[in-house]
Each structure stands twice: as C-alpha cells, then as structure tokens.
C-alpha positions, 0 to 999 in steps of 0.5 A, spaced: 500 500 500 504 505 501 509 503 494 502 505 491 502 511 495 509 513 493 509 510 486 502 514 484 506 521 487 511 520 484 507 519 478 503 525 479 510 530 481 512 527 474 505 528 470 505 535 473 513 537 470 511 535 464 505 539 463 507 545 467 515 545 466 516 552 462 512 555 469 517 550 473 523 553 469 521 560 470 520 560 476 525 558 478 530 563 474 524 568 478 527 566 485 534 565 482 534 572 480 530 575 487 536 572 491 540 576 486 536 582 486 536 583 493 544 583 494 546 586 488 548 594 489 542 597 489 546 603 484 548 601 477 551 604 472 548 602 465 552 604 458 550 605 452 550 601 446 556 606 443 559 605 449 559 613 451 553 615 455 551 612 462 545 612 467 544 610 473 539 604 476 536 608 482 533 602 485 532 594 484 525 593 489 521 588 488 513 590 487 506 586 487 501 587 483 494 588 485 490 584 482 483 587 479 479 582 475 480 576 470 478 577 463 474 575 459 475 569 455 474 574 449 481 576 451 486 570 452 491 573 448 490 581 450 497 584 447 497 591 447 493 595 453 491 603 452 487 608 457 482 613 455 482 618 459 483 614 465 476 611 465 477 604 460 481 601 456 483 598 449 486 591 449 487 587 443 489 579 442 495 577 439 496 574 432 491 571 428 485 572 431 480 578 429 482 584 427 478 587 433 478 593 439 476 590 446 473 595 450 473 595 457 472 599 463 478 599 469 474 593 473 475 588 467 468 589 465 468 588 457 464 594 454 463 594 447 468 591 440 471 595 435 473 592 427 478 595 423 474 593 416 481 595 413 485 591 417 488 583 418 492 581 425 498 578 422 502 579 429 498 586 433 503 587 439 502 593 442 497 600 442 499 607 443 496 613 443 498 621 442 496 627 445 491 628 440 488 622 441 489 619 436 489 610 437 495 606 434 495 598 432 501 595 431 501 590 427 509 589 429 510 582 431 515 577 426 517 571 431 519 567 424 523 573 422 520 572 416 517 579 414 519 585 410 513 591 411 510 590 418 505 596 419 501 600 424 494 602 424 491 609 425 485 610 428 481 617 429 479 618 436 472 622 433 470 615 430 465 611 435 463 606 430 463 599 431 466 598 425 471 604 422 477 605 417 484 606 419 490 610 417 496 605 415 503 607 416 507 601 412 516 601 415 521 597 414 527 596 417 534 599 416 537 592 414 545 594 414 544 595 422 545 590 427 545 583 423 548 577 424 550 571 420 545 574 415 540 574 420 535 579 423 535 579 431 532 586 432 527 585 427 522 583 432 517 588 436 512 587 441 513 594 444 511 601 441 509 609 445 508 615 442 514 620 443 512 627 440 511 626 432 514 619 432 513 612 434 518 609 437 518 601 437 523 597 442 526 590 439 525 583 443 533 582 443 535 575 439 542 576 439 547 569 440 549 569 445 545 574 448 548 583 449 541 584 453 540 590 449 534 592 446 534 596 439 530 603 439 526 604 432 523 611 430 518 611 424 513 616 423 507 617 426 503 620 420 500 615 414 506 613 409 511 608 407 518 608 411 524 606 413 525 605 420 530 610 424 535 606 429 535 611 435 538 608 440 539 602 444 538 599 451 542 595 456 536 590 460 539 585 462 547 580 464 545 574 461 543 572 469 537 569 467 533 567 461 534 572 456 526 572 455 524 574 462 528 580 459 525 581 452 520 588 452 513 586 451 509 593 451 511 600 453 508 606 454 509 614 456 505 617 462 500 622 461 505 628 462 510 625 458 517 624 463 516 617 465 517 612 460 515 604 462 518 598 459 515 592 461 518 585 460 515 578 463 519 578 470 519 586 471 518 594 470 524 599 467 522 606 469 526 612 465 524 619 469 525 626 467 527 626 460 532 632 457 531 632 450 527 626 451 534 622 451 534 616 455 541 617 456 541 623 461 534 620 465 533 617 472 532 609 471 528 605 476 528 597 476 522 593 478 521 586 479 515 582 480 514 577 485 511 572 480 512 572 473 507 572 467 506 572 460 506 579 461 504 582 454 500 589 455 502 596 460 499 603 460 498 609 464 490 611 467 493 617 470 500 621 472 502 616 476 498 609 475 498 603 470 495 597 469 497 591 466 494 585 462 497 577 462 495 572 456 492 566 458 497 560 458 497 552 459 489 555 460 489 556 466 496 562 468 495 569 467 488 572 464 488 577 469 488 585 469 492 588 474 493 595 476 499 598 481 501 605 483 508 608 481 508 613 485 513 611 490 518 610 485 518 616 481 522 621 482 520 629 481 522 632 475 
C-alpha cells in the first residue's frame, strides 16, 4: 500500500513537470534572480550601446501587483493595453485572431468591440496613443523573422463606430544595422509609445549569445511608407537569467510625458525626467515582480498609475488585469 502511495506521487510530481515545466523553469530563474536582486548594489551604472553615455539604476525593489479582475475569455491573448482618459481601456489579442478593439472599463468589465474593416492581425503587439488622441495598432510582431513591411494602424479618436477605417503607416527596417550571420535579431517588436511626432518601437533582443540590449526604432507617426530610424539602444539585462524574462513586451509614456515604462515578463524599467527626451541623461528605476507572467500589455490611467494585462497560458496562468501605483518610485522632475 504505501509503494502505491509513493509510486502514484511520484507519478503525479512527474505528470505535473511535464505539463507545467516552462512555469517550473521560470520560476525558478524568478527566485534565482530575487536572491540576486536583493544583494546586488542597489546603484548601477548602465552604458550605452556606443559605449559613451551612462545612467544610473536608482533602485532594484521588488513590487506586487494588485490584482483587479480576470478577463474575459474574449481576451486570452490581450497584447497591447491603452487608457482613455483614465476611465477604460483598449486591449487587443495577439496574432491571428480578429482584427478587433476590446473595450473595457478599469474593473475588467468588457464594454463594447471595435473592427478595423481595413485591417488583418498578422502579429498586433502593442497600442499607443498621442496627445491628440489619436489610437495606434501595431501590427509589429515577426517571431519567424520572416517579414519585410510590418505596419501600424491609425485610428481617429472622433470615430465611435463599431466598425471604422484606419490610417496605415507601412516601415521597414534599416537592414545594414545590427545583423548577424545574415540574420535579423532586432527585427522583432512587441513594444511601441508615442514620443512627440514619432513612434518609437523597442526590439525583443535575439542576439547569440545574448548583449541584453534592446534596439530603439523611430518611424513616423503620420500615414506613409518608411524606413525605420535606429535611435538608440538599451542595456536590460547580464545574461543572469533567461534572456526572455528580459525581452520588452509593451511600453508606454505617462500622461505628462517624463516617465517612460518598459515592461518585460519578470519586471518594470522606469526612465524619469527626460532632457531632450534622451534616455541617456534620465533617472532609471528597476522593478521586479514577485511572480512572473506572460506579461504582454502596460499603460498609464493617470500621472502616476498603470495597469497591466497577462495572456492566458497552459489555460489556466495569467488572464488577469492588474493595476499598481508608481508613485513611490518616481522621482520629481
């Protein structure tokens, strides 16, 4: 009797790496990088990628997300995540579903869906939003590295419609910039804001072996045909955890545009108090959350609070809204 009882725990504790092993690695990689975080300086200075501009990581704390609801499961995939005015939210899923907007308001209750007519969802990644309004989708992703013309949708903030048509920005990459082996490593986005006139997208970083270095991209944010802008680059990570714990997924700038949030799967980057709106000469401040997920989505309700969306995995993780208060951590400017 108790052999039955050993061998059939055994076989569960077997069964429940099997299907949960990616959970079990990651999470192991998230304590790892906690003991690490907590002994670590909590200063750091971080160099560019040409070597020449420095800025110091003013803080490596540990934070909790509050959660706020469990999202529909018209939402599994909820990739991009933008506020009007404070008061709901546009999310969108990932690749291959509809080409649809999914309102909701900041307790997670769905409002209304919104079809672009014009519009496919190869790979939408993220949303933006500028001063005026105006809503972009974009359709960015390229997890097979396989597209030449990725492209952004425009939307008029005017248009109510349940069905609308959009503005289309159509760009490709600078192809001379940061190959490797005839390969394309930074040309995978999953993570774009608003900054002024532009678009600024920010590279899932595929290098081998790994820099840890996202690539910053500029298009402009009018409807046209273009050449991507490489900007400049960010060092996130030392390689002391899995590189995709430190791939950007979403980005977004606040309300009164001198914080910048970058979000991975294990964490938050903060750049305050931009000079010139350049990263090099802002305060940055590093955040690590107690669990990881698939983080995909972030964007400010106000001055100073964000809410986050997780995609659905193994159907049971993640698919959930969170909010969480940066106040703390940001400086004044």
């Amino acid at each position: 009797m108790k052999k039955w009882i050993i061998f059939s725990c055994i076989g569960f504790l077997a069964l429940s790496f099997f299907f949960w092993r990616d959970t079990f690695i990651i999470q192991f990689f998230q304590l790892r990088q906690v003991v690490l975080d907590r002994v670590i300086p909590q200063r750091d200075t971080l160099i560019s990628a040409n070597g020449s501009d420095t800025t110091l990581v003013e803080d490596r704390s540990i934070i909790e997300l509050e959660p706020v609801a469990r999202l529909d499961t018209i939402l599994s995939e909820s990739s991009g995540l933008e506020s009007i005015e404070g008061r709901w939210l546009w999310s969108h899923n990932d690749s291959g579903n509809r080409p649809q907007l999914i309102a909701l308001d900041t307790a997670g209750h769905l409002i209304k869906l919104k079809t672009i007519a014009n519009a496919e969802n190869v790979d939408w990644e993220d949303l933006a939003q500028d001063q005026d309004g105006n809503l972009y989708v974009g359709d960015v992703g390229d997890n097979a590295k396989q597209r030449d013309t990725l492209t952004i949708y425009r939307l008029e903030p005017t248009d109510a419609s349940d069905t609308v048509w959009a503005d289309i920005i159509r760009f490709t990459y600078p192809y001379d910039h940061h190959t490797q082996n005839g390969q394309k490593p930074h040309f995978d986005v999953e993570a774009m804001c608003v900054v002024r006139d532009s678009l600024w997208l920010f590279s899932k970083n595929r290098t081998k072996p790994y820099d840890g270095y996202t690539r910053i991209y500029r298009v402009p944010k009018q409807a046209g045909t273009y050449e991507a802008t490489l900007i400049d680059s960010l060092y996130l990570g030392r390689g002391t955890r899995l590189k995709e714990l430190e791939w950007v997924t979403s980005a977004d700038l606040s309300p009164d545009q001198q914080h910048l949030v970058l979000l991975t799967y294990s964490g938050l980057w903060i750049y305050s108090c931009w000079q010139n709106h350049s990263l090099a000469d802002s305060k940055v401040t590093k955040l690590a959350f107690t669990t990881i997920s698939q983080k995909e989505a972030v964007c400010f309700v106000s001055p100073t609070e964000i809410y986050l969306t997780d995609e659905v995995t193994k159907q049971v993780l993640g698919g959930r809204l969170y909010r969480y208060n940066l106040q703390k951590w940001l400086p004044p400017c």
